[in-house]
C-alpha positions in Angstrom: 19.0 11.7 35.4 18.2 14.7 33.2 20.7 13.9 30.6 19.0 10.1 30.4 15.5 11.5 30.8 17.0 13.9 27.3 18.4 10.9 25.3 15.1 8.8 26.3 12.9 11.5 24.7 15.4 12.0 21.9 15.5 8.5 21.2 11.6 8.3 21.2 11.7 11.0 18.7 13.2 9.2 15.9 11.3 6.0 16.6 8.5 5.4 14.1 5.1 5.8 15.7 3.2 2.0 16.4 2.0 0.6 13.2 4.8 2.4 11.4 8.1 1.3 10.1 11.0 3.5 9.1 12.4 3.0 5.6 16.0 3.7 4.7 16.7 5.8 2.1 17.8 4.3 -1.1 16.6 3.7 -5.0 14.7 1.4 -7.5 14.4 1.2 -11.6 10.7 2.6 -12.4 8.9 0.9 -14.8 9.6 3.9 -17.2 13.5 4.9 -17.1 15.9 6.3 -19.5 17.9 2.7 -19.6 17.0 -0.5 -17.7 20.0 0.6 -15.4 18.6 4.1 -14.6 17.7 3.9 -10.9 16.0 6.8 -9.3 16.9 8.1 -5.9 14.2 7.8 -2.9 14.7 9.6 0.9 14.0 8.0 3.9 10.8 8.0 5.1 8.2 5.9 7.8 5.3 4.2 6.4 2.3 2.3 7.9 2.7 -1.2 8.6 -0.9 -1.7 7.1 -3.2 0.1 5.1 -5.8 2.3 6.5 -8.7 0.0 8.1 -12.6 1.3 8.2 -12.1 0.8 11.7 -9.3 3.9 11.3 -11.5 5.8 8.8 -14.6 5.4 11.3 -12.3 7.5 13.8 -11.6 10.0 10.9 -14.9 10.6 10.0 -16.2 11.0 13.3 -13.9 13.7 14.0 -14.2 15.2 10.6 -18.3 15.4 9.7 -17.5 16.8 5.9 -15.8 13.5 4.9 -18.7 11.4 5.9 -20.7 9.6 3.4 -23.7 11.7 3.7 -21.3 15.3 3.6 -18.8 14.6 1.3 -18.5 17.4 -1.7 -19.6 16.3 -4.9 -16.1 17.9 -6.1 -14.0 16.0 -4.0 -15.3 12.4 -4.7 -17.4 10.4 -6.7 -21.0 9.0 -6.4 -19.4 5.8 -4.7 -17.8 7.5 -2.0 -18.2 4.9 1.2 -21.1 3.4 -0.2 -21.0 0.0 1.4 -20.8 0.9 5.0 -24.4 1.0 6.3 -24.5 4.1 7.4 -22.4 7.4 7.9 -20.9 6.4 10.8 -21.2 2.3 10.1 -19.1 1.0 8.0 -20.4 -2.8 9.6 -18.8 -4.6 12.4 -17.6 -8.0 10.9 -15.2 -5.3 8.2 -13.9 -3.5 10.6 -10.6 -4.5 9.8 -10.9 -4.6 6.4 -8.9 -2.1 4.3 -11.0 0.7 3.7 -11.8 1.4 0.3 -14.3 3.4 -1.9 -12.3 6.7 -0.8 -11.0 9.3 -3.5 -7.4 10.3 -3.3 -9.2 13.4 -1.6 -10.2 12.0 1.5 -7.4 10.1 1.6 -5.2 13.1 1.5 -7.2 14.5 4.2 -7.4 11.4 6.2 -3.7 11.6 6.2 -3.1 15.5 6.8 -5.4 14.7 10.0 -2.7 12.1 11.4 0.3 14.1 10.5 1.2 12.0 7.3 0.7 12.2 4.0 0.3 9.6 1.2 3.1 8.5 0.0 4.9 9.1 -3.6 4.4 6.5 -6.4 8.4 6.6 -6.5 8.1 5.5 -2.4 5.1 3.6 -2.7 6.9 1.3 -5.7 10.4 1.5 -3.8 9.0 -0.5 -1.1 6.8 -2.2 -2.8 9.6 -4.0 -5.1 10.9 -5.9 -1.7 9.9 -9.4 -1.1 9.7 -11.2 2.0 13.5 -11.4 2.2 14.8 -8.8 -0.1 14.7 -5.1 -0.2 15.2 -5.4 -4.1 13.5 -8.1 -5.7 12.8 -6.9 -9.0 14.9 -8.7 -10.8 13.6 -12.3 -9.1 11.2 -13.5 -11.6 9.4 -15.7 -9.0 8.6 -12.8 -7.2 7.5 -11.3 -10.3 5.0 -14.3 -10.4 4.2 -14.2 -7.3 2.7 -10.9 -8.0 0.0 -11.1 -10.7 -1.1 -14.5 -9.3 -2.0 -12.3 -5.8 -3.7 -9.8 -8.1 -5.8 -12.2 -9.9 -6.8 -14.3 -6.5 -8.3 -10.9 -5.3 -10.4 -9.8 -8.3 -13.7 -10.9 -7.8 -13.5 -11.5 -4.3 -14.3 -9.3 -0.9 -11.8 -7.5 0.2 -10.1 -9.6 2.9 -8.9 -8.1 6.4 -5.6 -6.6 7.3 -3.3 -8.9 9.5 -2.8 -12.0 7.4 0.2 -11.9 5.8 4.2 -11.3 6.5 5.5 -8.4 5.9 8.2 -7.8 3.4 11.9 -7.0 3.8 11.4 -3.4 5.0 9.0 -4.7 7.8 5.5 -3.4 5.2 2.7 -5.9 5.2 -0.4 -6.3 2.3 0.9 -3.9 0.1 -0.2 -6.5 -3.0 -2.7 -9.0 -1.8 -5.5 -7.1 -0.6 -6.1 -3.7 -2.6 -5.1 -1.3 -5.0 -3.3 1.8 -2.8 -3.4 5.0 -4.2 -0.3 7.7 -4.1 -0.2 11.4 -3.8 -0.2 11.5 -7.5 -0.3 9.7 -10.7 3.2 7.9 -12.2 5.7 10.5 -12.0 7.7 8.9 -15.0 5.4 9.2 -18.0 5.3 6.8 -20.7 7.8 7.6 -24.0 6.0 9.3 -26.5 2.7 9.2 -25.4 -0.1 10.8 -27.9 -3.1 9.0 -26.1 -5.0 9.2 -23.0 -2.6 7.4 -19.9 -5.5 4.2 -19.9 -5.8 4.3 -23.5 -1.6 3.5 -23.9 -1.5 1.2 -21.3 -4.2 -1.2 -22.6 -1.9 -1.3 -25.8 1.1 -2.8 -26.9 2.6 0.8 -27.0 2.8 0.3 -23.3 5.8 -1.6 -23.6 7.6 1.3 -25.2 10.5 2.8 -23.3 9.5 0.1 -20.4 13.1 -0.5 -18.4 11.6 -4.2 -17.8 8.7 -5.1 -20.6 8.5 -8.4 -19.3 7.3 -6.6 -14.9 3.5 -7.7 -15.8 2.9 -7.1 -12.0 3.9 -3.0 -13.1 2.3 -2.6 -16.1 -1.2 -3.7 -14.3 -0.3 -1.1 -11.5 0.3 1.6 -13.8 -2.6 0.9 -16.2 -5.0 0.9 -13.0 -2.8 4.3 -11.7 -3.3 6.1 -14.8 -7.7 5.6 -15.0 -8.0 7.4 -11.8 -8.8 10.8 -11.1 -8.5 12.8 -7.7 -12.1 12.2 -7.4 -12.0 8.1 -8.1 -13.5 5.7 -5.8 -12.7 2.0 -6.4 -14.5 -0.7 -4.2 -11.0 -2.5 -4.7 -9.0 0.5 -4.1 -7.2 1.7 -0.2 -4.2 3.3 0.6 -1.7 3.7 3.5 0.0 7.0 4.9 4.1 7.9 5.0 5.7 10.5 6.9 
């Protein structure tokens, strides 16, 4: 009995808390790599199913007064930080399980720290993100490729749409393109060849393509070129994010 009541708890302790999958550890080609076979190596790690809802950053904010609209430091985010909720502590009923967005890499940083996670790398975040619906490695599929921008361009101009719709992908992660933007815990990690300009600046030109291990990934380039605008402080009304742990 006590050696089952052991394994049960050991067991439980390398399950992924609900609304979190584990990912295996493996590797992917970055947009920017030394050669179109360079791949770079990624650890295990669990990730949410979902991004973060307001409905989730409602409970955050109620346990954590200084990130609510009304207290939030002027150094940590910008003007737009949870403007369209209604009030501090109303983000509105009917969006309640929208992705929230209009948070700076700041509070989502903290929002994270406070549930034990942490945002994910760009090198995780894109690892996973390169899996389709049936394939952990789908950047080479052009459809899939296609797929891609045409989710990005139904989006723009729309509202933000609630978490819950869609299928997740091969690793069991759901909305990662079709909703919002999702920030990581930092900008790209591999920088673009030779670059003399600001990040936005290169990436709005055809120099972007320069040292790119796949110039025709349109789908990257766009997440990069948003990426590489943003500041810790940034808040985008089409911009969430997700924790890993």
């Amino acid at each position: 009995m006590i050696f089952t009541a052991l394994l049960a708890a050991a067991l439980a302790a390398t399950q992924p808390p609900p609304g979190r999958v584990a990912v295996p550890a493996g590797s992917y080609v970055p947009l920017y790599a030394a050669t179109p076979a360079t791949r770079v190596h990624v650890d295990g790690f669990r990730m949410d199913r979902e991004p973060v809802t307001r409905a989730d950053f409602l409970r955050f904010v109620r346990a954590a007064p200084a990130w609510r609209r009304a207290g939030a430091n002027a150094t940590q985010s910008e003007a737009g930080y949870l403007d369209d909720w209604r009030t501090p502590l109303d983000p509105g009923v009917e969006t309640l399980r929208q992705p929230v967005t209009d948070v700076s890499r700041n509070a989502a940083a903290a929002y994270c720290a406070w549930r034990g996670a942490r945002l994910p790398t760009t090198d995780e975040w894109e690892y996973v993100a390169a899996a389709s619906g049936t394939r952990r490695d789908a950047s080479h599929d052009a459809a899939f490729a296609a797929h891609l921008v045409t989710l990005y361009s139904a989006r723009a101009g729309r509202p933000v749409q609630p978490v819950g719709s869609a299928r997740p992908n091969a690793f069991g992660v759901s909305h990662l393109h079709d909703l919002v933007w999702e920030w990581t815990a930092a900008p790209p990690s591999h920088a673009m060849p030779g670059m003399t300009m600001a990040p936005a600046e290169h990436m709005a030109c055809a120099a972007a393509s320069d040292g790119a291990a796949d110039p025709s990934n349109y789908a990257a380039f766009l997440r990069y070129a948003f990426r590489s605008g943003l500041s810790d402080r940034s808040t985008v009304h089409s911009l969430g994010f997700r924790c890993v742990a």
